[in-house]
N, C-alpha and C positions, 0 to 999 in steps of 0.2 A: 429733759429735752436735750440733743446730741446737737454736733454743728455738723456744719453740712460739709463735705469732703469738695474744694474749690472746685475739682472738677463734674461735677456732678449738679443738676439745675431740674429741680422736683417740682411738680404741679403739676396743672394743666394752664393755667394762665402765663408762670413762668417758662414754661417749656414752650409755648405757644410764640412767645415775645421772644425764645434765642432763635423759634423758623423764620419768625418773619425778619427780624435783626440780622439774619445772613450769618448767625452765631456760626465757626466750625464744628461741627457735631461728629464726635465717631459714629455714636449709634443712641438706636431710641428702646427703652425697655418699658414693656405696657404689661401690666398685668393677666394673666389668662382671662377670656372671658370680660373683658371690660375694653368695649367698643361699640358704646353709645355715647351720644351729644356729643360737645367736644372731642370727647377721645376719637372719634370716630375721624372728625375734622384734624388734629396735630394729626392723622397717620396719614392721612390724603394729602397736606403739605411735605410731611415727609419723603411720602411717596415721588412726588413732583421733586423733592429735589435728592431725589436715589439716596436717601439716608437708609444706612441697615438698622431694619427696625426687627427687635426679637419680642415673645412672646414669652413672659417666663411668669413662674410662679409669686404671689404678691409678697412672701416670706422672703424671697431673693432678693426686690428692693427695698422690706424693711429693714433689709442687713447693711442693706448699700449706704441708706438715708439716716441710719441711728437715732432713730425716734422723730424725725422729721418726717410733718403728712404731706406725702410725696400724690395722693388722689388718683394710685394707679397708673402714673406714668412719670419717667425719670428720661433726661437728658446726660449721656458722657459727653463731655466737650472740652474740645481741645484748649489748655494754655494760652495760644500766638494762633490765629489764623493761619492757616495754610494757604500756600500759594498756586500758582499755576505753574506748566513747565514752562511756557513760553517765558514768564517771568524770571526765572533761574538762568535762562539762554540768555534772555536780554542783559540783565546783572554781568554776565563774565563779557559782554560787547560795549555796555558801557566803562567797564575798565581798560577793556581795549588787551584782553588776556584770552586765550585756546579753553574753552569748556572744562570746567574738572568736575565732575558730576559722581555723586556717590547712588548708588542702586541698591536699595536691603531689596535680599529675596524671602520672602515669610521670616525675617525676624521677629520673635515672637518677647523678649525679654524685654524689658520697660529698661532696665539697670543697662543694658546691651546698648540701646540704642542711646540712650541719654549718653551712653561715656562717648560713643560715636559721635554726634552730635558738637561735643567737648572737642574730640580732636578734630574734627571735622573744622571747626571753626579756627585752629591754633593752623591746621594746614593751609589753609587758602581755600577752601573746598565750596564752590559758589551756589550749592543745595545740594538736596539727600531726596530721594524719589523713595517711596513707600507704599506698594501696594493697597488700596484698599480692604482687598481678603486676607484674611489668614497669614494678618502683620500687624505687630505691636503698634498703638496710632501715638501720636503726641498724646500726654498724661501730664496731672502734678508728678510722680513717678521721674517720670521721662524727663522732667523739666526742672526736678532738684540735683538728679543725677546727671545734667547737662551743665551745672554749675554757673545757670544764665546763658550758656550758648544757644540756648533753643528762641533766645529773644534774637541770635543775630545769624544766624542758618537758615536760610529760607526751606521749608520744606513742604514737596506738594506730595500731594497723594495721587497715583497712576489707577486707571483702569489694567487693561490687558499688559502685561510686562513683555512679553513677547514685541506688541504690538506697539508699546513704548522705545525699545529697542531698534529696531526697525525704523522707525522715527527719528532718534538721536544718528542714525549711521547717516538719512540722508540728507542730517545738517551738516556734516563732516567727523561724525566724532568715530575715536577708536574704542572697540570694549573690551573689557581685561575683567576675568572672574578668575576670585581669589578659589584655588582647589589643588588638592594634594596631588593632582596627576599631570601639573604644567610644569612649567619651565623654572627654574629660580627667580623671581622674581627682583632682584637688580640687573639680570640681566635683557630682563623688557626695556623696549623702549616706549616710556611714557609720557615722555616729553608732551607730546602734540595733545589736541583734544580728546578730551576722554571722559568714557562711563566706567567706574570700577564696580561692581558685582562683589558684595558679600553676603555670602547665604544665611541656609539657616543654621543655629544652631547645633543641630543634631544631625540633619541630612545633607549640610550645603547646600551649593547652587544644583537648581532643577535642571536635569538632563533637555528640556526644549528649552532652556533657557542657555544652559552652556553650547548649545547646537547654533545659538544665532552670535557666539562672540568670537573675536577676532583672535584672542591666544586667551590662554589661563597660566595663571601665575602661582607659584606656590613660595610658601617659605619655609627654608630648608629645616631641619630640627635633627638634634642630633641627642637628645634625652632619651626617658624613658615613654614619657607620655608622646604619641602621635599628633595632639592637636592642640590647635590655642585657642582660648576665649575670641566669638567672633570678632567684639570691639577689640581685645588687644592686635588682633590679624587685620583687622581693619586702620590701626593705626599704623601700625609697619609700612602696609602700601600706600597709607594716604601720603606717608614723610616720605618713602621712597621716590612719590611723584613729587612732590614739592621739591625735592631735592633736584633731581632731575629737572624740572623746568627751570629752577631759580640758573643753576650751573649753564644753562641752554643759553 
Protein backbone atom coordinates (compact mmCIF):
# COMPACT_ATOMS: atom_id res chain seq x y z
CA UNK A 1 0.00 0.00 0.00
CA UNK A 2 1.43 3.73 -1.32
CA UNK A 3 0.80 7.05 0.71
CA UNK A 4 -1.31 9.31 -0.69
CA UNK A 5 0.28 12.40 -2.58
CA UNK A 6 -0.83 15.54 0.03
CA UNK A 7 -2.43 16.89 -2.62
CA UNK A 8 -4.59 14.61 -3.72
CA UNK A 9 -8.02 13.37 -1.57
CA UNK A 10 -9.44 9.71 -2.97
CA UNK A 11 -12.89 8.24 -2.28
CA UNK A 12 -16.09 9.07 -2.37
CA UNK A 13 -16.79 9.83 1.31
CA UNK A 14 -13.42 11.72 1.50
CA UNK A 15 -13.93 13.69 -1.56
CA UNK A 16 -17.47 14.29 -0.62
CA UNK A 17 -16.32 16.02 2.95
CA UNK A 18 -13.57 18.41 0.88
CA UNK A 19 -17.19 19.69 -1.31
CA UNK A 20 -18.87 20.21 1.43
CA UNK A 21 -15.76 21.66 3.73
CA UNK A 22 -15.40 24.51 0.89
CA UNK A 23 -11.93 22.41 0.38
CA UNK A 24 -9.95 24.47 -2.73
CA UNK A 25 -10.26 22.06 -5.32
CA UNK A 26 -8.42 22.30 -8.78
CA UNK A 27 -10.20 19.61 -10.32
CA UNK A 28 -12.29 16.38 -9.77
CA UNK A 29 -11.20 13.05 -11.76
CA UNK A 30 -13.98 10.21 -11.96
CA UNK A 31 -13.42 7.18 -13.65
CA UNK A 32 -15.08 6.46 -17.17
CA UNK A 33 -18.36 5.05 -16.83
CA UNK A 34 -18.86 5.21 -13.03
CA UNK A 35 -21.71 7.59 -12.38
CA UNK A 36 -23.98 5.99 -10.21
CA UNK A 37 -25.06 6.50 -6.39
CA UNK A 38 -22.74 8.75 -4.80
CA UNK A 39 -20.60 9.48 -7.76
CA UNK A 40 -23.41 10.67 -9.38
CA UNK A 41 -24.03 13.04 -6.28
CA UNK A 42 -19.97 14.55 -5.74
CA UNK A 43 -20.39 15.56 -9.52
CA UNK A 44 -23.81 17.54 -8.96
CA UNK A 45 -21.93 19.30 -5.99
CA UNK A 46 -19.18 19.74 -8.05
CA UNK A 47 -21.18 20.94 -10.65
CA UNK A 48 -22.82 23.82 -8.24
CA UNK A 49 -19.73 24.87 -7.39
CA UNK A 50 -17.88 25.08 -11.25
CA UNK A 51 -15.27 22.65 -10.29
CA UNK A 52 -13.49 21.11 -13.60
CA UNK A 53 -14.53 17.80 -13.40
CA UNK A 54 -12.60 15.31 -16.14
CA UNK A 55 -13.56 11.98 -17.09
CA UNK A 56 -10.41 9.69 -17.49
CA UNK A 57 -9.53 6.25 -17.52
CA UNK A 58 -9.53 4.16 -13.89
CA UNK A 59 -5.61 3.27 -14.80
CA UNK A 60 -4.95 7.21 -14.70
CA UNK A 61 -6.05 7.45 -11.02
CA UNK A 62 -4.49 4.23 -10.00
CA UNK A 63 -1.17 5.95 -10.94
CA UNK A 64 -2.27 9.06 -9.17
CA UNK A 65 -3.27 7.07 -5.76
CA UNK A 66 -0.34 4.36 -5.69
CA UNK A 67 -2.30 1.61 -4.51
CA UNK A 68 -4.71 3.65 -2.52
CA UNK A 69 -8.70 2.57 -3.14
CA UNK A 70 -9.48 5.74 -4.42
CA UNK A 71 -13.58 4.11 -5.58
CA UNK A 72 -13.39 5.88 -8.77
CA UNK A 73 -13.02 9.23 -7.85
CA UNK A 74 -10.11 11.57 -6.75
CA UNK A 75 -9.93 15.17 -5.67
CA UNK A 76 -6.54 17.69 -6.72
CA UNK A 77 -6.53 20.23 -4.00
CA UNK A 78 -4.95 23.07 -3.54
CA UNK A 79 -2.21 23.63 -0.54
CA UNK A 80 -3.76 27.32 1.04
CA UNK A 81 -7.08 28.17 0.02
CA UNK A 82 -7.36 30.52 -2.43
CA UNK A 83 -8.72 33.80 -2.36
CA UNK A 84 -11.00 36.20 -3.95
CA UNK A 85 -9.81 39.49 -5.90
CA UNK A 86 -11.64 41.72 -3.97
CA UNK A 87 -9.64 40.17 -0.96
CA UNK A 88 -6.18 41.03 -2.69
CA UNK A 89 -7.51 44.80 -3.35
CA UNK A 90 -8.60 45.13 0.09
CA UNK A 91 -4.95 43.75 1.53
CA UNK A 92 -2.92 46.62 -0.58
CA UNK A 93 -5.93 49.39 1.13
CA UNK A 94 -5.40 48.09 4.51
CA UNK A 95 -1.80 48.83 4.33
CA UNK A 96 -2.59 52.05 2.85
CA UNK A 97 -0.17 51.12 -0.50
CA UNK A 98 -1.20 51.58 -4.72
CA UNK A 99 -2.19 47.83 -5.88
CA UNK A 100 0.69 45.69 -7.08
CA UNK A 101 -1.01 42.70 -8.44
CA UNK A 102 0.84 39.86 -10.49
CA UNK A 103 -1.41 38.25 -13.53
CA UNK A 104 0.06 34.62 -14.97
CA UNK A 105 -1.36 34.27 -18.44
CA UNK A 106 -1.76 30.16 -19.11
CA UNK A 107 1.33 29.57 -17.06
CA UNK A 108 1.62 26.14 -17.22
CA UNK A 109 4.85 25.01 -15.07
CA UNK A 110 4.27 24.14 -11.30
CA UNK A 111 8.39 24.89 -10.66
CA UNK A 112 7.49 28.60 -12.70
CA UNK A 113 4.89 29.62 -10.56
CA UNK A 114 6.15 28.52 -7.12
CA UNK A 115 9.57 30.45 -7.89
CA UNK A 116 7.03 33.47 -8.65
CA UNK A 117 5.30 33.05 -5.93
CA UNK A 118 8.94 33.14 -3.79
CA UNK A 119 9.64 36.41 -5.37
CA UNK A 120 6.40 37.62 -5.34
CA UNK A 121 6.45 37.57 -1.82
CA UNK A 122 10.34 39.07 -1.15
CA UNK A 123 8.75 42.08 -3.65
CA UNK A 124 5.91 43.42 -1.75
CA UNK A 125 3.52 41.76 -4.37
CA UNK A 126 -0.01 41.90 -2.54
CA UNK A 127 -1.34 38.51 -4.82
CA UNK A 128 -1.00 36.66 -8.03
CA UNK A 129 -4.36 36.08 -10.25
CA UNK A 130 -4.39 32.80 -11.98
CA UNK A 131 -6.55 31.79 -14.48
CA UNK A 132 -8.72 28.90 -13.87
CA UNK A 133 -8.16 27.21 -17.69
CA UNK A 134 -5.20 26.37 -19.04
CA UNK A 135 -2.93 27.54 -15.95
CA UNK A 136 -0.86 25.71 -13.58
CA UNK A 137 -3.29 25.72 -9.96
CA UNK A 138 -1.61 25.84 -6.48
CA UNK A 139 0.16 22.04 -6.02
CA UNK A 140 2.37 20.41 -3.22
CA UNK A 141 4.76 21.08 -6.47
CA UNK A 142 3.94 24.80 -6.54
CA UNK A 143 4.14 24.91 -2.67
CA UNK A 144 7.80 23.38 -2.07
CA UNK A 145 9.08 25.33 -4.89
CA UNK A 146 7.57 28.49 -3.22
CA UNK A 147 9.78 27.79 -0.25
CA UNK A 148 6.65 28.57 2.10
CA UNK A 149 5.65 31.82 0.13
CA UNK A 150 2.63 30.20 -1.02
CA UNK A 151 1.42 30.19 2.77
CA UNK A 152 1.88 34.22 2.56
CA UNK A 153 0.77 35.38 -1.15
CA UNK A 154 -2.74 35.50 -1.45
CA UNK A 155 -3.76 33.86 -4.54
CA UNK A 156 -7.16 33.94 -6.31
CA UNK A 157 -8.02 32.18 -9.29
CA UNK A 158 -9.98 34.48 -12.32
CA UNK A 159 -12.70 33.58 -14.67
CA UNK A 160 -12.32 35.56 -18.05
CA UNK A 161 -8.74 37.36 -17.92
CA UNK A 162 -9.90 39.86 -20.31
CA UNK A 163 -12.74 40.52 -18.28
CA UNK A 164 -10.65 40.58 -15.01
CA UNK A 165 -8.44 43.23 -16.65
CA UNK A 166 -11.07 45.45 -17.32
CA UNK A 167 -12.05 45.26 -13.84
CA UNK A 168 -8.61 46.17 -12.21
CA UNK A 169 -8.47 49.47 -14.74
CA UNK A 170 -11.81 50.67 -13.37
CA UNK A 171 -10.34 50.36 -9.76
CA UNK A 172 -7.50 52.67 -11.00
CA UNK A 173 -4.82 50.27 -11.60
CA UNK A 174 -2.13 50.62 -14.69
CA UNK A 175 -1.34 47.17 -16.83
CA UNK A 176 2.16 46.41 -17.94
CA UNK A 177 2.72 42.83 -19.86
CA UNK A 178 6.11 41.47 -19.80
CA UNK A 179 7.00 41.03 -24.11
CA UNK A 180 9.73 41.29 -26.32
CA UNK A 181 8.20 43.98 -28.53
CA UNK A 182 7.83 46.95 -25.50
CA UNK A 183 9.70 49.38 -24.26
CA UNK A 184 12.83 48.65 -21.76
CA UNK A 185 11.39 48.03 -19.03
CA UNK A 186 13.22 50.68 -16.31
CA UNK A 187 12.29 52.88 -18.30
CA UNK A 188 8.18 52.38 -17.46
CA UNK A 189 6.89 54.12 -15.02
CA UNK A 190 5.56 51.69 -12.41
CA UNK A 191 5.31 53.58 -9.59
CA UNK A 192 1.42 53.81 -9.27
CA UNK A 193 -1.06 50.84 -9.11
CA UNK A 194 -0.51 48.11 -11.09
CA UNK A 195 -1.33 44.67 -12.77
CA UNK A 196 1.96 43.11 -14.30
CA UNK A 197 1.17 40.40 -16.96
CA UNK A 198 3.55 37.50 -17.31
CA UNK A 199 2.78 35.00 -20.00
CA UNK A 200 3.18 31.79 -20.89
CA UNK A 201 6.02 29.99 -21.16
CA UNK A 202 6.23 29.29 -24.70
CA UNK A 203 3.84 31.70 -26.45
CA UNK A 204 3.66 34.75 -23.93
CA UNK A 205 1.12 36.99 -23.29
CA UNK A 206 -2.10 36.38 -25.52
CA UNK A 207 -2.52 38.93 -28.19
CA UNK A 208 -6.56 39.95 -26.58
CA UNK A 209 -4.93 40.01 -23.62
CA UNK A 210 -1.87 42.51 -24.76
CA UNK A 211 -4.79 44.43 -26.70
CA UNK A 212 -6.38 45.54 -23.18
CA UNK A 213 -2.96 46.79 -21.41
CA UNK A 214 -1.69 50.02 -21.01
CA UNK A 215 2.31 49.59 -22.27
CA UNK A 216 4.53 46.32 -22.48
CA UNK A 217 7.74 46.16 -21.04
CA UNK A 218 10.49 44.12 -22.23
CA UNK A 219 14.13 43.28 -20.88
CA UNK A 220 16.84 44.11 -22.79
CA UNK A 221 19.29 40.85 -23.55
CA UNK A 222 22.23 41.25 -25.21
CA UNK A 223 23.36 36.99 -25.27
CA UNK A 224 22.90 34.57 -27.32
CA UNK A 225 19.56 33.13 -26.16
CA UNK A 226 16.47 35.53 -26.82
CA UNK A 227 14.43 34.74 -23.83
CA UNK A 228 14.30 34.18 -20.09
CA UNK A 229 12.63 31.66 -17.81
CA UNK A 230 9.23 33.24 -17.13
CA UNK A 231 9.74 33.27 -13.11
CA UNK A 232 13.34 34.71 -13.67
CA UNK A 233 11.36 37.77 -16.14
CA UNK A 234 9.00 37.84 -13.63
CA UNK A 235 11.23 38.66 -10.97
CA UNK A 236 13.27 41.35 -12.85
CA UNK A 237 9.86 43.32 -13.09
CA UNK A 238 8.41 42.55 -9.82
CA UNK A 239 12.06 44.29 -8.26
CA UNK A 240 12.08 46.84 -10.86
CA UNK A 241 8.49 48.04 -9.40
CA UNK A 242 9.39 47.57 -5.83
CA UNK A 243 12.26 49.69 -6.66
CA UNK A 244 10.49 52.31 -8.25
CA UNK A 245 7.69 52.62 -5.48
CA UNK A 246 10.06 52.33 -2.45
CA UNK A 247 12.51 55.41 -4.34
CA UNK A 248 8.61 57.21 -4.91
Amino acid sequence: MGELPEDIVAGRNAVMEALKGNRSINKLLVANGNNEGSIKEIIAVAKEQHINIQFVERSKLDNLVRGIRHQGVLAQVAPVEYVELEDILQIAKDKNEPPFIVLLDELEDPHNLGAILRSADAAGVHGVLIPKRRSCPLSATVAKTSAGAVEYVPVARIGNVVQTIKRLKEEGLWVAAADMDGTDYYEADMTGALLLIIGNEGHGVGRLVKEQCDFVVKIPMVGKINSLNASVAGSILMYEAMKQRRNK
